[in-house]
N, C-alpha and C positions, 0 to 999 in steps of 0.2 A: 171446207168445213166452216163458212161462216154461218154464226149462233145468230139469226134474225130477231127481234123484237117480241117478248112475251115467252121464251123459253123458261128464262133468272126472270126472278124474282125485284123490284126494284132497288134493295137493299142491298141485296147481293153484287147486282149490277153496278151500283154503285161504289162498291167496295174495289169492284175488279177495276172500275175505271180512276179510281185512287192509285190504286195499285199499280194501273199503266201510265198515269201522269207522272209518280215517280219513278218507276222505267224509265219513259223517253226523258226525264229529268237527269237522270243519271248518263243516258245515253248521252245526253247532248254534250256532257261534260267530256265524257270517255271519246267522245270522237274526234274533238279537237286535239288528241293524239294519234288519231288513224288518220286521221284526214293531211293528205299534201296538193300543194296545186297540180297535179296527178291526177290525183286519184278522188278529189272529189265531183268531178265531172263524171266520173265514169260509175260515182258509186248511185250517182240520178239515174245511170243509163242501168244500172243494176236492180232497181225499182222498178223499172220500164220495160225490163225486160220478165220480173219476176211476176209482175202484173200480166204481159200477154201470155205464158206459160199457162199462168192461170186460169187462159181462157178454152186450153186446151186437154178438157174432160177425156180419160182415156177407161174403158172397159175395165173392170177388176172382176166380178163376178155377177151372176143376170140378175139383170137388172138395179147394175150398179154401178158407179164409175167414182174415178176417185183426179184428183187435181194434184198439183205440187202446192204446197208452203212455201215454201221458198226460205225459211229463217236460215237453215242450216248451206243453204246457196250463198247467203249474203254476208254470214258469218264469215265464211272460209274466204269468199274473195274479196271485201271491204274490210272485214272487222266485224266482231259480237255487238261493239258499240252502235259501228254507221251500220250494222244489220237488222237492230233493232228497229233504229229508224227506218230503212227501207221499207221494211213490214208495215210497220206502221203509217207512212204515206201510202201505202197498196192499199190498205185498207179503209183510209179515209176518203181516197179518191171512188173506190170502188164503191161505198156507203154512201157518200151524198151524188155523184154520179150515176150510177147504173142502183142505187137500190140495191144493193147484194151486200149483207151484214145488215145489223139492225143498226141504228143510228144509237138508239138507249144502249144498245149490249157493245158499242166497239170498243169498250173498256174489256169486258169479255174475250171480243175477237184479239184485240192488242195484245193482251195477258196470255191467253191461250197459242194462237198462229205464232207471233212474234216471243212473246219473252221466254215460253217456255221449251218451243222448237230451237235458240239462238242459243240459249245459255245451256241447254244439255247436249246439243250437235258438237258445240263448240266446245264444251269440255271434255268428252267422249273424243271428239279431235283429235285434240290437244293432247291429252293422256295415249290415247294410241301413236304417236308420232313420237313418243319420249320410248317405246317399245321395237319400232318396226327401226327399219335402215332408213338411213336419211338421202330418200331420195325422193324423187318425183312420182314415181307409181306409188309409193307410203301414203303421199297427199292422197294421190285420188283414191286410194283405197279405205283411208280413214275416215273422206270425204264421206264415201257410198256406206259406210256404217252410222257414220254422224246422222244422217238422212235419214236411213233408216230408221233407227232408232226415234227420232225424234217425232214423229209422224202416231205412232200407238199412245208416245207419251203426251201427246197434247188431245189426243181423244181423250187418255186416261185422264186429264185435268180437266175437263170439261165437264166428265161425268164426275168427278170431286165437285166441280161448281154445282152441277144441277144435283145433285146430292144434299148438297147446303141448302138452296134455293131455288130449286126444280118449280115449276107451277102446276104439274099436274102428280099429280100418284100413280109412279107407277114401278113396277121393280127393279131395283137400282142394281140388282145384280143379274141380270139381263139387259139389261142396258151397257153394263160394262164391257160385259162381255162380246155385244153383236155391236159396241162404239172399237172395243181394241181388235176384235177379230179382222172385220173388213177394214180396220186404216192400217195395220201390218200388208195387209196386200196392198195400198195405195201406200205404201211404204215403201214396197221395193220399186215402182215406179218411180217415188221421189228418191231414191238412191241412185238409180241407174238415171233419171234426169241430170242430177248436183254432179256425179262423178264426173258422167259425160261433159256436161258444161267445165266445169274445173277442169279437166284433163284436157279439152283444147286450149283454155286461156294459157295453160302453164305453155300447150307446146311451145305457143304462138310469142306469150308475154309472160314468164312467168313471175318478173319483178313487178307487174300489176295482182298477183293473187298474193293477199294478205297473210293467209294461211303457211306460203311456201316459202315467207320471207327464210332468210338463212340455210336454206336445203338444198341449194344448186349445188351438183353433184361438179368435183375439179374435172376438166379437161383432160384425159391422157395420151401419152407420149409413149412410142415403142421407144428404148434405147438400149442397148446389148441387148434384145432380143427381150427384154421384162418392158410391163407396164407402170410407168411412175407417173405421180400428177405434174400438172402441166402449170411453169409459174401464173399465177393468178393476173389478170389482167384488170387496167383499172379500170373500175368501171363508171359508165358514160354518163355525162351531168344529162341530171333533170330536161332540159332546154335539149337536149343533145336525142333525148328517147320519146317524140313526139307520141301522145295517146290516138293521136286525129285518125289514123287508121283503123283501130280496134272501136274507136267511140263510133265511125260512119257505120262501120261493120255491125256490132251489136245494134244499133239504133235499126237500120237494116231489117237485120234478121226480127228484131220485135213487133215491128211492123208488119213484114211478111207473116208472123205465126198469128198476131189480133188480126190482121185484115183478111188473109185469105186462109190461112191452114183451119183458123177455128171456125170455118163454118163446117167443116168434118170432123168436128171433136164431138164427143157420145153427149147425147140428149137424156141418158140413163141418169138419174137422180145420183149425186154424190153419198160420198158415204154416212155423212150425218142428216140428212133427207132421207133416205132409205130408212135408215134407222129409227127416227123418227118419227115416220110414218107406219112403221111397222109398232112401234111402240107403242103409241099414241101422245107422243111429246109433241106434236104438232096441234094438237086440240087446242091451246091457247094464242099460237100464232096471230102475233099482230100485222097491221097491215104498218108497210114502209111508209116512215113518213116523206121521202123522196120516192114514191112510186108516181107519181104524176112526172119526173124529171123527162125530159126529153131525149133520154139515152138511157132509160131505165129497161129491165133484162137486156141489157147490150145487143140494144137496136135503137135506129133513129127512128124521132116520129115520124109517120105523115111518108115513111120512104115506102112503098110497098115491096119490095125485090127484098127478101128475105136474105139472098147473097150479101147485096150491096148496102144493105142496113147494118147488118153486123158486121160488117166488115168497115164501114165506115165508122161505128162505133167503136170498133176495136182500137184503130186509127188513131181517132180521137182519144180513146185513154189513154194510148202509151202515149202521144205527143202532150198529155196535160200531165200525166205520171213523171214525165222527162223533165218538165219543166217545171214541174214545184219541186221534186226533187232535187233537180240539180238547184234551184235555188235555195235548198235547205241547206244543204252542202256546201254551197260553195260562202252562205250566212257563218255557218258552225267555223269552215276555216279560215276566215276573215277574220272572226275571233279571234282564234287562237294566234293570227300573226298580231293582232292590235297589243293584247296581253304579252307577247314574246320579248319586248324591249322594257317591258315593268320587271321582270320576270327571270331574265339573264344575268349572269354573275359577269360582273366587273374584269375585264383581264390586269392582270398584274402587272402585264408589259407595257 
């Protein structure tokens, strides 16, 4: 669902892109409490990954296909804070790299994809988890609502923005209606994505999923024939629970779905293309001012082999996604240890 160039209005646009400067403003602050020498390595590799997902467009109805967001993915296993941000490098790299979002509208795109998918996924979460049993299938099931959910509601802010600042006339309650219809079905896609993903990290790691902090279910012991919990054991220093396995593995897996899986991902127009076209919101469509880039529609120039173009472009984004991300991340919690000695209360002893 990114908003290309000439949809808003440049006031509008403008607005939105205030609007996500303080976002990632706020973000940056909120994450230098999510972030540990952990987990901010891993939360570049969560950009990286939520980036090649992206690249794999799946069927929703004819002639329609729908992508993941990924806000409510990044929420639950980094943080709302370092989620925001994640989104927001996906979408910066995507816009001056491959042309995909408008360059004028990524204040749009930010505000929309990222603030508004992270902070209702995440509270919607959050809220369900104070309800269900405190276990590990609660996460993933609150996860796959979070997702849900969050997917209609960032159509439904988009058509508020083009409502405000739309460029063409056209009617706004049919627009709603065929913007929230088909992203509930590319909703549940991104639910059964986000669970699925979160439901392996916990099997695997579940002190890496943010969401699940505090929820590890005690260990039980048969003893006269009943089940009682099992004394709690201590648990193993930082240095002692290396990431390097799960960061090869994701890195991996990111690669493998940009390079080779998304050249069988659906060629079918997403759901706000569809819609758009059908609308005729597309009648002002600008042209990308990164359309000349050399990996713009996630291909390389000059390659001919349709496979081996996209796939090398794919490549190439998650390996540039990884790395400014994880140097975003690993910026933000350098901070927070530089600040940590101003910061700290004096011991008595």
């Amino acid at each position: 669902m990114h908003v290309p160039d000439g949809f808003i209005n440049a006031p509008v646009s403008l607005a939105a892109g205030v609007a996500a400067v303080a976002a990632v403003a706020v973000s940056l602050r909120g994450a230098r409490r999510e972030l540990d020498e952990r987990t901010a390595p891993l939360a570049g590799l969560v950009a990286a990954f939520i980036f090649a997902v992206q690249m794999l467009n799946f069927p929703v109805a004819a002639g329609t296909s729908g992508h993941l967001l990924g806000g409510a993915l990044a929420a639950i296993l980094v943080g709302p804070y370092t989620g925001v941000l994640c989104v927001s490098v996906v979408l910066l790299m995507q816009g001056i790299l491959f042309a995909d979002g408008g360059l004028t509208a990524l204040g749009v795109n930010i505000t929309v994809m990222g603030v508004v998918t992270v902070v209702l996924s995440y509270a919607l979460f959050r809220g369900l988890l104070k309800v269900l049993p405190g276990s590990r299938r609660s996460v993933t099931a609150a996860a796959f609502v979070g997702a849900l959910v969050s997917v209609p509601a960032s159509a439904a802010a988009f058509t508020l923005l083009y409502a405000i600042g739309g460029t063409t006339d056209v009617p706004l309650g049919k627009v709603l209606t065929a913007m929230v219809g088909v992203h509930v079905l590319i909703g549940i896609g991104e639910a059964l994505i986000t669970a699925a993903t979160v439901g392996a990290v916990i099997a695997v790691r579940p002190d890496l999923v943010h969401g699940a902090r505090g929820l590890a279910a005690p260990l039980k012991l048969r003893v006269g024939g009943e089940l009682v919990d099992a004394p709690a054991a201590a648990p193993a220093p930082a240095a002692a629970r290396s990431t390097r396995r799960v960061w090869a593995a994701g890195l991996v897996t990111a690669l493998v779905l940009a390079g080779f899986v998304s050249f069988y991902a659906s060629a079918s127009p997403d759901g706000l293309e569809k819609v758009a076209a059908d609308q005729g919101i597309d009648a002002t469509v600008e042209e990308h001012a990164a359309a000349g880039s050399p990996l713009a529609d996630y291909s390389v120039k000059d390659v001919a082999d349709a496979r081996l173009s996209g796939g090398l472009a794919g490549a190439l984004g998650v390996g540039a996604t990884v790395a400014v991300g994880t140097g975003v991340f690993w910026a933000v919690r350098r901070r927070r240890t530089d600040e940590q000695p101003a910061s700290a209360p004096v011991s008595a002893g």
